[in-house]
C-alpha positions in Angstrom: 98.4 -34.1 345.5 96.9 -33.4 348.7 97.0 -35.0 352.3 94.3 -34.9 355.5 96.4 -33.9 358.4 96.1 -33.7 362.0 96.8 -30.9 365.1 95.5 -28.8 367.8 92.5 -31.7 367.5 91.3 -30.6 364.2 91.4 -32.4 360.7 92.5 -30.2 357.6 92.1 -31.1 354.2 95.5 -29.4 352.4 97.8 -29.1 349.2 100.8 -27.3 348.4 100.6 -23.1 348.7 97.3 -23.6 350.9 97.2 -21.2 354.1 95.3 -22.3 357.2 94.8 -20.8 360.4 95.1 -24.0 362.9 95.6 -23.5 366.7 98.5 -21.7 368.5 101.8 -23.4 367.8 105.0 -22.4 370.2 106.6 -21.0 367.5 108.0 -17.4 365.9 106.6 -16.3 362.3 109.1 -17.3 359.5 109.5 -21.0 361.4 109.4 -24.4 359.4 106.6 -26.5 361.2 106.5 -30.0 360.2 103.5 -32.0 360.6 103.7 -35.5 360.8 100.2 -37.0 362.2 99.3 -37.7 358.3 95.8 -39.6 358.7 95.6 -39.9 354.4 97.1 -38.6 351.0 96.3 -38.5 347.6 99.0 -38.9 345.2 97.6 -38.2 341.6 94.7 -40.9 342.6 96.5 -43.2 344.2 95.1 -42.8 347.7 97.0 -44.0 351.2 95.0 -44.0 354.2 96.6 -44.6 357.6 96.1 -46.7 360.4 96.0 -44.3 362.5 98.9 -42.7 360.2 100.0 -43.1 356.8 104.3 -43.8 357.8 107.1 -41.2 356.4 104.4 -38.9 355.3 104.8 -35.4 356.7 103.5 -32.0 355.8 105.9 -29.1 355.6 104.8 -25.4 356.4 105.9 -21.7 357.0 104.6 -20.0 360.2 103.8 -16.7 358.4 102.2 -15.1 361.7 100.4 -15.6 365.1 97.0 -14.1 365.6 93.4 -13.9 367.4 90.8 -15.3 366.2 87.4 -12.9 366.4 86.1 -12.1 370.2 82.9 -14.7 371.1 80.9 -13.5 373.6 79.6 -16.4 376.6 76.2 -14.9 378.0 74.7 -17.1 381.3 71.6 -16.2 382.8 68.8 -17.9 385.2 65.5 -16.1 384.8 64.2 -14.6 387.8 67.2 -15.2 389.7 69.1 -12.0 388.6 72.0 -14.3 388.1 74.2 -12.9 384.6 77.6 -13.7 383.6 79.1 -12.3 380.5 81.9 -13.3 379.5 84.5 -13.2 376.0 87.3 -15.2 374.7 89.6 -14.7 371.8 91.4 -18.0 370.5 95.0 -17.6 369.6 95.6 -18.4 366.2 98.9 -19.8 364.5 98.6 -18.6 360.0 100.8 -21.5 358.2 101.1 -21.6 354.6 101.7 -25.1 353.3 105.5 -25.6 351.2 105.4 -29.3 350.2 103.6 -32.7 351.2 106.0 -35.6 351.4 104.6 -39.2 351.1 
């Protein structure tokens, strides 16, 4: 079984015991976070798709941490201008690992 959720923008493909990284989520490591923007699942081949969402289906997760994702670095420059910008930025990161997927 396996569902297509939804959050921070982002579409993930996921089944039970999976661990994502996903966009910061406001909440402390060893949290339930419940998903409930469920766009499809796939119940031993009997798919569901949504419209937007699939209704009663929710994903169920552990926070186990929050992190940083690596640095990127933003270079600007105009040639001949002497105009440079560097800049970084690090995206906070929220590590879930996926309990159950209720349909």
């Amino acid at each position: 079984m396996y569902a297509v959720m939804e959050t921070g923008g982002k579409q993930y493909r996921v089944t039970a015991g999976d661990t994502l990284e996903i966009e910061k989520l406001e909440l402390e490591p060893g949290a339930i976070a419940t998903f409930d923007r469920v766009l499809m699942v796939n119940n031993d081949g009997v798919i569901t798709v949504g419209s937007p969402t699939v209704a009663g289906a929710k994903v169920v997760a552990d926070v186990v941490e929050q992190t940083k994702a690596d640095k990127v670095i933003i270079f600007k420059m105009k040639r001949r201008k002497g105009y440079h910008k560097k800049q970084g930025h690090r995206q906070k990161l929220t590590v879930i690992k996926v309990k159950e997927i209720t349909a």
